[in-house]
C-alpha positions as CSV (number, residue, x, y, z in Angstrom):
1,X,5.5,-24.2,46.3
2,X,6.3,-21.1,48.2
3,X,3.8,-20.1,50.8
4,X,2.4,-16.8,52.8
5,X,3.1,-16.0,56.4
6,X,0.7,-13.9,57.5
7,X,1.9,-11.2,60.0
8,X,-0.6,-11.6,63.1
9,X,0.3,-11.5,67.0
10,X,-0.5,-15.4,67.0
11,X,1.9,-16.7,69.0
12,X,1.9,-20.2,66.4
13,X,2.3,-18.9,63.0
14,X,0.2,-20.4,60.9
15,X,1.0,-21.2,56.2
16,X,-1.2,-20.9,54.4
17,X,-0.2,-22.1,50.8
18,X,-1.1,-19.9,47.8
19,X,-2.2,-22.2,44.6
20,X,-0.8,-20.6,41.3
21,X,-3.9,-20.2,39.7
22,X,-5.1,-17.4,42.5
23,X,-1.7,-16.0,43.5
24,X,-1.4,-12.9,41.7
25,X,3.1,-13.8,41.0
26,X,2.1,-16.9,39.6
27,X,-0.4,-15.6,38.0
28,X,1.9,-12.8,35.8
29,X,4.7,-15.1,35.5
30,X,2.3,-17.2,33.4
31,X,0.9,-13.7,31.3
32,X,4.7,-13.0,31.1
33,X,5.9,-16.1,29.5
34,X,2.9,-16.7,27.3
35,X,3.7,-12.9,25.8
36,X,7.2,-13.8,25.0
37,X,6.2,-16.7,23.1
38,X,3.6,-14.7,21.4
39,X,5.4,-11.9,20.5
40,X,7.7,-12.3,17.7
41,X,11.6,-11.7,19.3
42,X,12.9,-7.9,19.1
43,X,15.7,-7.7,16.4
44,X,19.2,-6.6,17.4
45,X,19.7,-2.8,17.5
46,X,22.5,-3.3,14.9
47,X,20.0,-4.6,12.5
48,X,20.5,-2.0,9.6
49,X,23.9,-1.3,10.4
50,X,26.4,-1.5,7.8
51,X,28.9,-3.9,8.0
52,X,32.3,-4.4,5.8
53,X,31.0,-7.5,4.1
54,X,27.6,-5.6,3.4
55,X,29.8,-2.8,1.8
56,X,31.9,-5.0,0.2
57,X,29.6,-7.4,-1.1
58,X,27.3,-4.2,-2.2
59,X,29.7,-2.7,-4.2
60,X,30.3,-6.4,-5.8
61,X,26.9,-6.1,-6.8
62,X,27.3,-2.5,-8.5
63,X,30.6,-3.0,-10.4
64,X,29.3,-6.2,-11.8
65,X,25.9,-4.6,-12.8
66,X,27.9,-1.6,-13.7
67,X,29.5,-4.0,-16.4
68,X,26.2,-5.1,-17.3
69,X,25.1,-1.6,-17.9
70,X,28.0,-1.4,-20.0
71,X,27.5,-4.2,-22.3
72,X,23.5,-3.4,-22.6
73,X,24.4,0.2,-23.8
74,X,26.7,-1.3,-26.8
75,X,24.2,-3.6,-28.3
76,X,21.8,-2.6,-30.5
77,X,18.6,-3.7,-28.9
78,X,17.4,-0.7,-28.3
79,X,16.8,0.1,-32.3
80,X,16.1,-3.4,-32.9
81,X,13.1,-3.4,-30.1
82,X,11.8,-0.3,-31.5
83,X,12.0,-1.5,-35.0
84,X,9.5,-4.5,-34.0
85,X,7.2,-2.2,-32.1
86,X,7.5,1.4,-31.8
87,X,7.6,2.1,-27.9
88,X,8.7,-1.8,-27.6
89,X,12.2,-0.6,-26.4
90,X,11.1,-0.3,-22.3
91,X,11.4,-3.7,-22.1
92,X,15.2,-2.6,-21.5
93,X,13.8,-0.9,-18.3
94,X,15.0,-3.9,-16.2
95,X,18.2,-4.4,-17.7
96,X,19.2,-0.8,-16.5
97,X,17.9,-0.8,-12.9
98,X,18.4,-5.0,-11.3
99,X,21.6,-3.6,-9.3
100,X,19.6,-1.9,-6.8
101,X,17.4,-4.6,-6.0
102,X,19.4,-7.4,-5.9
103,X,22.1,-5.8,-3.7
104,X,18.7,-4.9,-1.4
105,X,17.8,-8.4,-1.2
106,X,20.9,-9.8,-0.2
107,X,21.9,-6.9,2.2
108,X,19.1,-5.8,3.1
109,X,20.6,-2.8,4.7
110,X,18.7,1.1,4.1
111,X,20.4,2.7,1.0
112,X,22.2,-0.4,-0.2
113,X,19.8,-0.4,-3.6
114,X,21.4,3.4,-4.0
115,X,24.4,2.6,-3.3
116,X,24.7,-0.3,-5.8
117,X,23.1,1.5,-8.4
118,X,25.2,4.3,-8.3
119,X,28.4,2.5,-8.3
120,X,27.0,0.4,-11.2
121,X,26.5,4.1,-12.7
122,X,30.5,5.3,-12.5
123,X,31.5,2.1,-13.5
124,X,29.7,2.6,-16.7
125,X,31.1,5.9,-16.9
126,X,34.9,4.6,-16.6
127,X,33.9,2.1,-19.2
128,X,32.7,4.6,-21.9
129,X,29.1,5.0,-21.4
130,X,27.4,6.5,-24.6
131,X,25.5,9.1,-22.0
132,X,27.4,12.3,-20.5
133,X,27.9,11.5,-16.4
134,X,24.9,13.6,-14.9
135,X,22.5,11.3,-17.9
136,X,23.8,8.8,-16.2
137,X,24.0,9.7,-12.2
138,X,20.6,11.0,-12.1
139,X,18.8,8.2,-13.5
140,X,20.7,5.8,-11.1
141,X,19.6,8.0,-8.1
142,X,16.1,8.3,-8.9
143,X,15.8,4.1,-9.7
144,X,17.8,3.3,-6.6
145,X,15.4,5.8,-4.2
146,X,12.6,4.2,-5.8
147,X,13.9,0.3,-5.6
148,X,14.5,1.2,-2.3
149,X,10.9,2.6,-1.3
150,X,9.0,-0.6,-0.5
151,X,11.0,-2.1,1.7
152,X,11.6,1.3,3.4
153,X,8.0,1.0,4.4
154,X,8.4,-2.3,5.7
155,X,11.3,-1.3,8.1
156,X,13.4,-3.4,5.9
157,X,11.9,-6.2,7.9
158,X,9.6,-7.9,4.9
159,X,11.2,-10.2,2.1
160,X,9.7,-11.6,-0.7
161,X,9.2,-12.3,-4.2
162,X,6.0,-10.2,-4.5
163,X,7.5,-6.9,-2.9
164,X,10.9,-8.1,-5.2
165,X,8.7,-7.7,-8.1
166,X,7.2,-4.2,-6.6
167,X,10.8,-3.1,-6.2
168,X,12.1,-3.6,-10.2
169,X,8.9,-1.8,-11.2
170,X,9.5,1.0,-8.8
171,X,13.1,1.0,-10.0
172,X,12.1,0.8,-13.4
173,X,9.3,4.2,-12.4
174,X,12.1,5.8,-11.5
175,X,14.3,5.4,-15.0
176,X,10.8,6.6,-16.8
177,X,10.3,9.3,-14.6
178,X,13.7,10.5,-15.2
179,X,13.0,10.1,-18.9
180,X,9.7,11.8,-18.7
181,X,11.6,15.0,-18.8
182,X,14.2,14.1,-21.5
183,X,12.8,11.6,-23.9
184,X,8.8,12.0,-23.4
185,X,9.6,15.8,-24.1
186,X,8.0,15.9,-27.4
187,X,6.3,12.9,-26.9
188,X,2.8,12.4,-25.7
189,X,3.0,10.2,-23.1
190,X,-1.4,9.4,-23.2
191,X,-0.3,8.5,-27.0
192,X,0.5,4.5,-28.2
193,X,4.0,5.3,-27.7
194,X,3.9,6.6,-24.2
195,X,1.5,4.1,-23.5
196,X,3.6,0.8,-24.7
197,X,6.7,2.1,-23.0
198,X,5.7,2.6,-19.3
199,X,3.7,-0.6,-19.8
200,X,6.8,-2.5,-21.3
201,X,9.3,-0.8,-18.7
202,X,7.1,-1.5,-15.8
203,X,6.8,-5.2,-17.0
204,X,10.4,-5.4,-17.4
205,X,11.3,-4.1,-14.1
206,X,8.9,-6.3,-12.5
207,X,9.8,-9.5,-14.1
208,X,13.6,-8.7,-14.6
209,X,14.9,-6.5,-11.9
210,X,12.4,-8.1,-9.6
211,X,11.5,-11.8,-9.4
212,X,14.4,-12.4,-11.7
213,X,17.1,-10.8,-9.5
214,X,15.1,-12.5,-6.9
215,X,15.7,-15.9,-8.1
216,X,19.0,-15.2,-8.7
217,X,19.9,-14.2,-5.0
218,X,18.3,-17.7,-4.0
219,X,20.5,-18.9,-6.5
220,X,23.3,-17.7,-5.2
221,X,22.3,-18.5,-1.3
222,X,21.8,-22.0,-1.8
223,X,25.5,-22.3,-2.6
224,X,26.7,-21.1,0.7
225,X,27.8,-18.2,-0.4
226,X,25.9,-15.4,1.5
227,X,26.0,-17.7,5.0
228,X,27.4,-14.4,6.5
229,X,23.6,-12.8,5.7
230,X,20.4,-13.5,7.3
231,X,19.4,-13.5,4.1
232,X,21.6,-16.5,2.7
233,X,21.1,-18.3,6.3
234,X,17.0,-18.1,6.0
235,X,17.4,-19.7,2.6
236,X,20.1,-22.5,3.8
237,X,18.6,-23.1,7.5
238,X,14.9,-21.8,6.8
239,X,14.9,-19.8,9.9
240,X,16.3,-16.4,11.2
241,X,20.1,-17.4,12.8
């Protein structure tokens, strides 16, 4: 225990020990430390800084999807949805915008969901997509701004299933709204049809391009595989390392 010397004439000095709980340095050492075990630790400033594996693993992530696209725009499920229930045919929804969410839940970088989605996009060009390029490139904009939105509000610091599931259906919003203006047209959107296909696309990006892309990344983290992510080492190691 450190103590005081007063400064007085006296020629004996006398010490007079200070206890911890009045001296005022003991006293913010304790404040100090109990504040940095309350407050959660700052992240690194690098945090949402790309990376090459983010970038490569990203675009991973859109070429496959873009493949995806692909194969989903050749088969006839589209007429054969519609055929059950007119308006039936937005439970494609998620099949046209899981890129972006999935590459933001492994990643988790800002613009990672637009950058996958609009790889995914070209690739389905360079494969024959039945749609012109700008059909195609505006529609993967608008779903990869929206898939992105969420976690944008969170500071990309939040991850979850329930805000994976927010995330498809904003995607999914974003493929609609784009649609809005091309396919709702001449369609009244308040009618059964509009009705049953915002409903069915928002259900389908939910469940498809949100909790089941979610699963999927946990999938794929348990295996080892994304160790170089926080968001593979949270799943392996339960803990931020």
């Amino acid at each position: 225990m450190s103590s005081v010397t007063p400064d007085t004439p006296s020629s004996t000095p006398t010490s007079t020990p200070v206890s911890s709980a009045t001296s005022p340095t003991a006293g913010n050492t304790h404040n100090t430390d109990y504040a940095a075990q309350a407050a959660p630790a700052a992240l690194p400033s690098h945090r949402l800084r790309w990376r090459v594996v983010d970038i490569a693993v990203a675009s991973v992530i859109g070429v496959a999807s873009g493949l995806v696209f692909w194969i989903v725009g050749i088969l006839p499920l589209y007429d054969a949805l519609e055929a059950v229930v007119p308006g039936l045919s937005g439970l494609m929804g998620g099949l046209w915008v899981f890129a972006a969410p999935l590459a933001l839940f492994i990643v988790r970088k800002p613009g990672a969901g637009l950058y996958a989605e609009v790889l995914a996009c070209f690739v389905e060009i360079v494969l024959g997509s039945q749609w012109d390029a700008m059909s195609n490139l505006i529609p993967a904009l608008l779903q990869g701004v929206f898939a992105e939105i969420v976690f944008a509000v969170t500071a990309y610091r939040l991850w979850n299933w329930a805000l994976a599931m927010v995330s498809g259906a904003l995607a999914a919003i974003g493929q609609w709204v784009y649609e809005l203006f091309h396919k709702f047209s001449a369609i009244s959107i308040n009618g059964p049809y509009g009705v049953i296909y915002i409903v069915t696309t928002l259900v389908s990006g939910a469940l498809v391009a949100g909790l089941a892309m979610w699963g999927l990344y946990i999938a794929i983290a348990r295996t080892g595989a994304l160790d170089r992510f926080e968001s593979g080492r949270i799943v392996r190691y339960g803990a931020k390392k």
